[in-house]
C-alpha positions in Angstrom: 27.0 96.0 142.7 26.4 99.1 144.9 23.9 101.5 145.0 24.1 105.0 146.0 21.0 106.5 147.2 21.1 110.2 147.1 19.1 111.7 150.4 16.6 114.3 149.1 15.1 116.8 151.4 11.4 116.8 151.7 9.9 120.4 151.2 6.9 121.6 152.8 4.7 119.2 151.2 1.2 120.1 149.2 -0.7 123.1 149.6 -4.0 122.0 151.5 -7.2 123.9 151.3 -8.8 124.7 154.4 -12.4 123.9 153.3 -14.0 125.6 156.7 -12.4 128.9 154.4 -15.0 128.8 151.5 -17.5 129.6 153.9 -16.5 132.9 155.0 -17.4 136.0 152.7 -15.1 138.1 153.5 -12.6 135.6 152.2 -14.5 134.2 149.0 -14.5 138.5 148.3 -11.1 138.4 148.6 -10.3 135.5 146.1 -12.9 137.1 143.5 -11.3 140.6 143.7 -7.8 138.5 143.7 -8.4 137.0 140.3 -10.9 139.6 138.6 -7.3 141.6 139.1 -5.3 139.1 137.7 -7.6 138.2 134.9 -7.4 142.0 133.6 -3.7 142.7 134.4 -3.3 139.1 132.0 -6.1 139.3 129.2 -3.8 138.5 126.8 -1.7 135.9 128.0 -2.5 131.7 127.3 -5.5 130.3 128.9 -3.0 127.7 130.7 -0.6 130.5 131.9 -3.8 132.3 133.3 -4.9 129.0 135.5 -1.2 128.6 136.8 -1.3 132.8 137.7 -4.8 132.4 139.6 -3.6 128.8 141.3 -0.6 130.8 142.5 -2.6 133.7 143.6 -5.0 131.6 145.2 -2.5 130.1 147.5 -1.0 132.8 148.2 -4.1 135.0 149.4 -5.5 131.6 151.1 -2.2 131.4 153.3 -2.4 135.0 153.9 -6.2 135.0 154.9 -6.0 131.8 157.1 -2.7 133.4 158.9 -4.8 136.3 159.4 -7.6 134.5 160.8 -5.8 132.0 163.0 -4.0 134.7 164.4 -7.2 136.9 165.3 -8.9 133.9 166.5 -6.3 133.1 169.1 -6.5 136.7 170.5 -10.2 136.5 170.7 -10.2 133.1 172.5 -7.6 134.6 174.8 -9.8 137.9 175.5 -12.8 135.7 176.2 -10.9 133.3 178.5 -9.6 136.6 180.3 -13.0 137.9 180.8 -14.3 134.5 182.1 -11.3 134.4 184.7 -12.3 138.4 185.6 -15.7 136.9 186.3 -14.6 134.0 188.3 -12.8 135.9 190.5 -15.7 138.7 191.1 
């Protein structure tokens, strides 16, 4: 007897909810305006289709927004460690 194991790749894994997100308004507008648009662009389609569009949506926005954020939250970490440098060296 053999056995022939075929090597699959693993893929990014599951999408994870950064629960700190729901907190900030600016995102939670987003996701509302998000899937009020989706809702009216599908008013016809299956109720089952319509989950899966604003699941998709959802991640896609929340990867989007928490790019965004990390992004600008570095910069303004680095401009505050800057400033505190500038005043050390007053």
């Amino acid at each position: 007897m053999t056995w022939n194991f075929i090597h699959y790749d693993k893929g990014t894994g599951y999408f994870k909810l950064n629960n700190y997100l729901l907190l900030d308004i600016e995102y939670q507008n987003k996701i509302i305006t998000s899937n009020q648009e989706i809702v009216s662009l599908n008013e016809q389609a299956h109720p089952n289709i319509l989950w899966e569009l604003i699941k998709g949506r959802t991640r896609d926005e929340t990867i989007k927004y928490a790019s965004f954020k990390k992004k600008t939250d570095i910069q303004n970490e680095r401009d505050i460690t800057s400033k505190i440098k500038s005043w050390k060296t007053r």
